[in-house]
C-alpha positions in Angstrom: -70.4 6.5 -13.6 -67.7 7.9 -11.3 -69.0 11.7 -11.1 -71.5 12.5 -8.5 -74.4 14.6 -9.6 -73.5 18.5 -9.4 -76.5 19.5 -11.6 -80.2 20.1 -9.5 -81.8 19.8 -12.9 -81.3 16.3 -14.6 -79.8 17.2 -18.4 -81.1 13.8 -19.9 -84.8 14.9 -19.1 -83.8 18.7 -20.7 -82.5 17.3 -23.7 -85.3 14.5 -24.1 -88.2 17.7 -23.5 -86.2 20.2 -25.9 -86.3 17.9 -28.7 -89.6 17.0 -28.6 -90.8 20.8 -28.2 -88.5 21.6 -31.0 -90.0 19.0 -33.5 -93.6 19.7 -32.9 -93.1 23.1 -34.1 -91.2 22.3 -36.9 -94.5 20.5 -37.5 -96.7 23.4 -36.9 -95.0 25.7 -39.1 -95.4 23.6 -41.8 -99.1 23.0 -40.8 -100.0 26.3 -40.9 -97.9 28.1 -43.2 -97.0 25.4 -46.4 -98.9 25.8 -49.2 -101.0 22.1 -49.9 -98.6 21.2 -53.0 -95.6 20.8 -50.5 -97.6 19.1 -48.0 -95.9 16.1 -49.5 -92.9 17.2 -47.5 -94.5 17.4 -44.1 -95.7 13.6 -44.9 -91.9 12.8 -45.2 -90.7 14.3 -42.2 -93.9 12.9 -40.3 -93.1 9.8 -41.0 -89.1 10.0 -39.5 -89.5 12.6 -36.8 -93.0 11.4 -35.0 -91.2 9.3 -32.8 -89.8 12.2 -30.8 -92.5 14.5 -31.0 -95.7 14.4 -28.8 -95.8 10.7 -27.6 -91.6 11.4 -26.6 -93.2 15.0 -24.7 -95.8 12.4 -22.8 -93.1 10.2 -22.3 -91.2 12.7 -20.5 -93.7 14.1 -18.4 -93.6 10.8 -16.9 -90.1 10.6 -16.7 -90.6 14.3 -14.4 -93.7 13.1 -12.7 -92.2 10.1 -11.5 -88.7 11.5 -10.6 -90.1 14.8 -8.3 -93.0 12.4 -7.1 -90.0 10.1 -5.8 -87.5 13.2 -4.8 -90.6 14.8 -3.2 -91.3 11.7 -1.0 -87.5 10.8 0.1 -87.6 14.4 1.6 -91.4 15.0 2.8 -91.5 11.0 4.4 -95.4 11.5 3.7 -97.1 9.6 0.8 -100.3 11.9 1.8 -98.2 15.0 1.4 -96.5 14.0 -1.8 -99.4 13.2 -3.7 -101.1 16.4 -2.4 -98.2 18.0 -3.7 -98.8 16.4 -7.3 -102.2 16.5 -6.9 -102.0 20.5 -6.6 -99.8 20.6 -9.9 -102.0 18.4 -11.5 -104.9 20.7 -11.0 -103.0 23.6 -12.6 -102.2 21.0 -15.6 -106.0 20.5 -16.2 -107.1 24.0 -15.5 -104.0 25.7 -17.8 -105.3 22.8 -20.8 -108.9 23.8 -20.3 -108.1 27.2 -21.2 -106.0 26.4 -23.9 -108.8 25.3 -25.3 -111.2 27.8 -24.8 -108.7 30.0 -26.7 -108.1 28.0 -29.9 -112.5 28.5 -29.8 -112.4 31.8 -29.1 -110.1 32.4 -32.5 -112.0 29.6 -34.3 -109.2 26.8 -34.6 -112.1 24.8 -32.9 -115.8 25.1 -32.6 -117.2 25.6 -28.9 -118.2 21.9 -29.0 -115.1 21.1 -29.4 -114.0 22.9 -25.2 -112.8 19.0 -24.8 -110.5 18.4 -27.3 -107.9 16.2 -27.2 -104.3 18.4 -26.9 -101.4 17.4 -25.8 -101.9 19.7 -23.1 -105.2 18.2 -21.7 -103.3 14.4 -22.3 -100.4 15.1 -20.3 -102.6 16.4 -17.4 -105.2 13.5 -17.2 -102.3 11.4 -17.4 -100.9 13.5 -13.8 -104.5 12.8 -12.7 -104.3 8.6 -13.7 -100.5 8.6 -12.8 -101.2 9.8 -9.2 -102.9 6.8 -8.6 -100.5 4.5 -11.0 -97.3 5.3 -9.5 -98.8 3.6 -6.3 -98.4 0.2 -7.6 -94.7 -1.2 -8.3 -93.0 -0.6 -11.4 -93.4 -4.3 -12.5 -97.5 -4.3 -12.4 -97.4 -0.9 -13.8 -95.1 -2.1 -16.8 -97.6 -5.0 -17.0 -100.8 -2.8 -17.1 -98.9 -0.3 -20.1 -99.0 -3.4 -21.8 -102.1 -4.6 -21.6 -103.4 -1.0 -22.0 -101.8 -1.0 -25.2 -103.7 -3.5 -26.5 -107.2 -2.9 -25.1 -106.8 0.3 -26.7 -106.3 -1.0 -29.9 -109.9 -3.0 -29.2 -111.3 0.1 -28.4 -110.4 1.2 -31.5 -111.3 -1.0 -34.0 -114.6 -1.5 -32.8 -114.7 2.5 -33.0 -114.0 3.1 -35.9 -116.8 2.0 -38.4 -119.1 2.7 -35.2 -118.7 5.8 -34.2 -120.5 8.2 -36.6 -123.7 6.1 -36.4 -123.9 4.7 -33.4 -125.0 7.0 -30.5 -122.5 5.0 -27.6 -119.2 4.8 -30.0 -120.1 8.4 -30.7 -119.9 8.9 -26.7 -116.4 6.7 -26.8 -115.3 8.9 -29.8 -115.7 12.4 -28.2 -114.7 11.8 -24.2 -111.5 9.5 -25.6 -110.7 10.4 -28.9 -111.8 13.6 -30.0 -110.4 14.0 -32.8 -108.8 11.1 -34.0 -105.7 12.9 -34.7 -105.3 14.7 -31.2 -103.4 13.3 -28.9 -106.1 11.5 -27.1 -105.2 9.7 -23.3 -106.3 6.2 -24.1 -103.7 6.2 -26.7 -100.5 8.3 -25.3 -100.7 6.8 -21.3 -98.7 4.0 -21.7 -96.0 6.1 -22.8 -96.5 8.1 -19.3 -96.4 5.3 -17.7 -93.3 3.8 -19.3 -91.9 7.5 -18.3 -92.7 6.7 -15.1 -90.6 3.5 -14.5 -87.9 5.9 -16.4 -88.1 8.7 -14.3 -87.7 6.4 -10.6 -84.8 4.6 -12.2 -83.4 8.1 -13.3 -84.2 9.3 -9.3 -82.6 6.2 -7.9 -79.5 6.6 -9.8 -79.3 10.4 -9.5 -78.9 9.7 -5.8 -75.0 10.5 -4.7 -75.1 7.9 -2.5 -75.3 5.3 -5.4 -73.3 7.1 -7.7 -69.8 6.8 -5.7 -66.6 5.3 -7.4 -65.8 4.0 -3.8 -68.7 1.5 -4.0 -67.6 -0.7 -7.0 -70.9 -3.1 -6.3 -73.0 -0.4 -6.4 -71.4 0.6 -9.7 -71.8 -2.4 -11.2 -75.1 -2.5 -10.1 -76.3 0.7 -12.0 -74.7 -0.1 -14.9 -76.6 -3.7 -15.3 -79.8 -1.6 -14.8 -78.8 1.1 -17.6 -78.0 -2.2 -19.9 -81.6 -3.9 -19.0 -83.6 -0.7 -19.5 -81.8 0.1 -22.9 -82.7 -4.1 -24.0 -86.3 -3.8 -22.8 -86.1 -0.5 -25.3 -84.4 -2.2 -28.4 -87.0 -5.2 -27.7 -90.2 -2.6 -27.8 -88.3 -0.8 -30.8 -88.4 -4.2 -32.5 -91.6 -5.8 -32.0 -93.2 -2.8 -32.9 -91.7 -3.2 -36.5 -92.2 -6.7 -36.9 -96.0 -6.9 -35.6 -96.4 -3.2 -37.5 -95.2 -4.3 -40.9 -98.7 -5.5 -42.4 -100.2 -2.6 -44.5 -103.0 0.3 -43.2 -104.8 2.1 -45.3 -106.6 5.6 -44.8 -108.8 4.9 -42.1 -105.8 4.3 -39.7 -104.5 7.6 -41.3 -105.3 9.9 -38.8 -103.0 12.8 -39.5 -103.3 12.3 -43.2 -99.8 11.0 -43.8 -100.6 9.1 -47.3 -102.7 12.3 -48.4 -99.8 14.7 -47.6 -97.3 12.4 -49.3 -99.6 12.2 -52.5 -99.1 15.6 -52.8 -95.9 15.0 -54.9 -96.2 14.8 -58.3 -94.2 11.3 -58.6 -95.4 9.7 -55.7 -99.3 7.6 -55.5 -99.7 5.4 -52.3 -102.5 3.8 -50.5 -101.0 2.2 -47.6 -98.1 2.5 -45.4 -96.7 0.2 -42.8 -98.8 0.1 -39.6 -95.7 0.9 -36.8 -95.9 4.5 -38.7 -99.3 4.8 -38.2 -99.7 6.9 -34.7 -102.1 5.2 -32.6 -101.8 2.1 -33.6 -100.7 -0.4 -31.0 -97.2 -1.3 -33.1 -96.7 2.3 -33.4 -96.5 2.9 -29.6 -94.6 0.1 -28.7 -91.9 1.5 -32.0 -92.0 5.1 -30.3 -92.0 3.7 -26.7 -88.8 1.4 -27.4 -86.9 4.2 -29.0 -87.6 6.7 -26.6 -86.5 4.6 -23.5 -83.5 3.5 -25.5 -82.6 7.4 -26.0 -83.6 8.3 -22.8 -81.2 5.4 -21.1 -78.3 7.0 -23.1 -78.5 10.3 -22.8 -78.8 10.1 -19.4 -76.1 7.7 -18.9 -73.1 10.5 -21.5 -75.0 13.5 -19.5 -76.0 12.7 -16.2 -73.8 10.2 -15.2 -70.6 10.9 -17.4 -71.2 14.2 -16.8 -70.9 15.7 -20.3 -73.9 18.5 -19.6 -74.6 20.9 -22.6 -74.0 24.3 -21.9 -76.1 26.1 -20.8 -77.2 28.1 -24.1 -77.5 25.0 -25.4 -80.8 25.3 -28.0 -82.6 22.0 -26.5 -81.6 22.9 -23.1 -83.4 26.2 -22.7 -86.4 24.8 -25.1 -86.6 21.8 -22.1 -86.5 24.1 -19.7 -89.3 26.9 -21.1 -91.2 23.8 -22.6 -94.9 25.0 -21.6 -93.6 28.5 -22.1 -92.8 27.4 -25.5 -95.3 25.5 -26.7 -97.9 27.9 -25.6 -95.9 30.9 -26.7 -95.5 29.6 -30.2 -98.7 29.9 -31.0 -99.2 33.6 -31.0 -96.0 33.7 -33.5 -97.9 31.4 -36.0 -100.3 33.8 -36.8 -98.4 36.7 -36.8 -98.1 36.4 -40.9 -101.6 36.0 -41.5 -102.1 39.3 -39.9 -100.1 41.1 -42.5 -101.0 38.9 -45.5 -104.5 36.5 -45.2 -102.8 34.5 -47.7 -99.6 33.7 -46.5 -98.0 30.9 -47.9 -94.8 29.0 -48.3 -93.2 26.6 -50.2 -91.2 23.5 -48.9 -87.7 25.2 -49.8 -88.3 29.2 -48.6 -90.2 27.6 -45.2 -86.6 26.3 -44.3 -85.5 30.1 -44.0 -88.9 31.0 -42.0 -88.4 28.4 -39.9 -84.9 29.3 -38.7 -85.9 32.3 -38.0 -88.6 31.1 -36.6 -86.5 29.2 -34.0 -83.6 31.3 -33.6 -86.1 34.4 -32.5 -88.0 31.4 -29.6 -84.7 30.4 -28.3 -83.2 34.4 -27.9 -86.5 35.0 -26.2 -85.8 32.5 -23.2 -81.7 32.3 -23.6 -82.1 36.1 -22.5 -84.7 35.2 -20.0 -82.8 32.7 -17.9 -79.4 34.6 -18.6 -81.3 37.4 -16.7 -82.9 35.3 -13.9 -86.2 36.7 -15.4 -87.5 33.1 -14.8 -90.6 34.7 -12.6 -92.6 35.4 -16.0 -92.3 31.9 -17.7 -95.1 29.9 -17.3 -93.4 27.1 -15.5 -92.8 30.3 -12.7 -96.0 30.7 -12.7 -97.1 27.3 -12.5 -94.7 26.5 -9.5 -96.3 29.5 -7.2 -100.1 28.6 -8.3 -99.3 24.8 -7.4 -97.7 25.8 -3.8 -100.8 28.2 -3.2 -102.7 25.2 -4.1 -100.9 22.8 -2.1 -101.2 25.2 1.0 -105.2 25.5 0.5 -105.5 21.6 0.5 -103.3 20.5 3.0 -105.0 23.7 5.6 -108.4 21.8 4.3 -107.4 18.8 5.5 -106.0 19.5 8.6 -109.6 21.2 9.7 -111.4 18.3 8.5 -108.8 16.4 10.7 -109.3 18.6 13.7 
């Protein structure tokens, strides 16, 4: 931990984002463009790649939210300011996810009824919304209420469950928290936001040059009994999740489908796979959430504070930093087929070739983009200059209301 911090952009977070963009469309592609008999192959893959793909994405947004909430404070001095600042963004979160849904309507993905679905979109921007309030408290009460979250969650959820398509009040429970059970609904994905959180301040703290000198041993020391805790308190998550998620779930807890994808195969019949697989299930977040901090506490440690930074071409690098341009992006390239052939199809060996392709013509896109400095027409641009014309509006509002 002897190099001081050169880079504005912290790698770690980059790489964590780029992965996790990368992998959901992976997952996509195969959604919408494998035929059902080699569904079986998606269930496969589900089951060893989940625990990067949206809850990691949540997970990093609060790793970001937390660490420009902090950078934003150390330089404004102003909790008022800084959460106006967030606040602003937020709004841009909620109103960008909004529309995202209004478009999957609009091309019948989703009925109209459907305008508040959960997407990982809309999640990570309610989260903004909670975590504005969250990151208020100290890291240790927060940790504790991610916990306890966890776990009234799962309550929520099994009193849902054989409620909710009969009885008027779980039906109410069902569509504000969980609709549909396999979106990425915010009851289920905050506590990895706010495990980000705690992430992204220790990540701040230590990004600090001050804190990062060789000449200050103590300090050194220091940093590196912090990076060791963080990674324990990730292989203990990572660990309980398996041992209290080993007892059996059957289809009801199947959300995405996983047992009927993997039935699909010719030679393989289940009816119940291990509960810390099953996503939204209370072992499966603390299984996600310990790997995730674990990886996050290492790859910051080799990138950030080592210093070994990917170049910058580097595939997960410019998918982390075009992640929203990405995701939303991707979209309009999954339909592209259909429009040539209604009933496009592929297979789970000639996908592989599609999905290369696929990936290789997403990261030219932005590789060109930021090797131009065209950076102006990416959505994160454009995100940036609506939240500062935001900011500006609210803090000229409360200055009359002051006055």
């Amino acid at each position: 931990m002897s190099k001081e911090i050169q880079q504005k952009r912290v790698g770690a977070i980059d790489l964590l984002r780029g992965i996790s963009i990368f992998l959901m469309i992976l997952a996509h592609i195969e959604t919408y463009w494998l035929e059902w008999d080699s569904f079986w192959s998606i269930g496969i893959k589900f089951l060893i790649i989940q625990i990067m793909g949206t809850s990691n994405f949540t997970f990093v947004a609060g790793i970001s939210f937390a660490f420009s909430y902090q950078k934003i404070l150390e330089k404004s001095t102003s909790r008022d300011l800084t959460i106006k600042k967030s606040l602003s963004r937020t709004i841009i979160m909620i109103i960008l996810s909004f529309t995202f849904n209004c478009l999957q309507a609009l091309i019948g993905e989703v009925e109209f009824s459907g305008l508040w679905t959960w997407n990982i979109l809309q999640c990570i921007a309610i989260c903004r919304l909670f975590g504005i309030l969250i990151i208020l408290v100290s890291k240790y009460f927060r940790f504790l209420i991610a916990i306890i979250w966890v776990f009234l969650t799962e309550i929520v959820i099994s009193w849902m469950l054989p409620r909710y398509e009969v009885e008027s009040f779980a039906r109410i429970i069902f569509l504000v928290f969980f609709n549909p059970l396999h979106g990425d609904g915010f009851l289920i994905f905050f506590p990895f936001f706010i495990f980000g959180t705690l992430i992204g301040e220790f990540i701040q703290k230590n990004t600090k040059k001050s804190k990062i000198s060789a000449n200050n041993k103590d300090l050194t020391k220091y940093n590196s009994k912090s990076l060791w805790k963080w990674f324990l308190i990730g292989f203990g998550f990572f660990i309980i999740g398996i041992i209290i998620g080993l007892k059996p779930a059957n289809s009801e807890r199947d959300y995405y489908g996983a047992i009927e994808w993997l039935n699909t195969h010719p030679n393989i019949e289940i009816s119940t796979l291990p509960f810390f697989i099953m996503p939204n299930s209370y072992a499966w977040v603390f299984y996600c959430a310990g790997w995730q901090i674990m990886f996050a506490i290492v790859s910051f440690y080799i990138i950030d504070l080592k210093g070994h930074y990917p170049k910058p071409s580097n595939l997960f690098n410019i998918y982390g930093k075009y992640s929203l341009s990405i995701y939303i992006g991707h979209y309009l390239l999954l339909y592209i087929p259909f429009f040539i052939n209604s009933n496009f199809s592929l297979n789970y060996i000639n996908i592989w070739f599609y999905f290369i392709g696929f990936e290789a013509i997403i990261w030219l896109i932005f590789y060109f983009l930021d090797k131009k400095q065209n950076k102006n027409i990416s959505l994160e641009f454009v995100i940036r200059s609506f939240s500062k014309k935001l900011n500006s509006f609210l803090s000229r509002n409360s200055q009359k209301s002051i006055q």
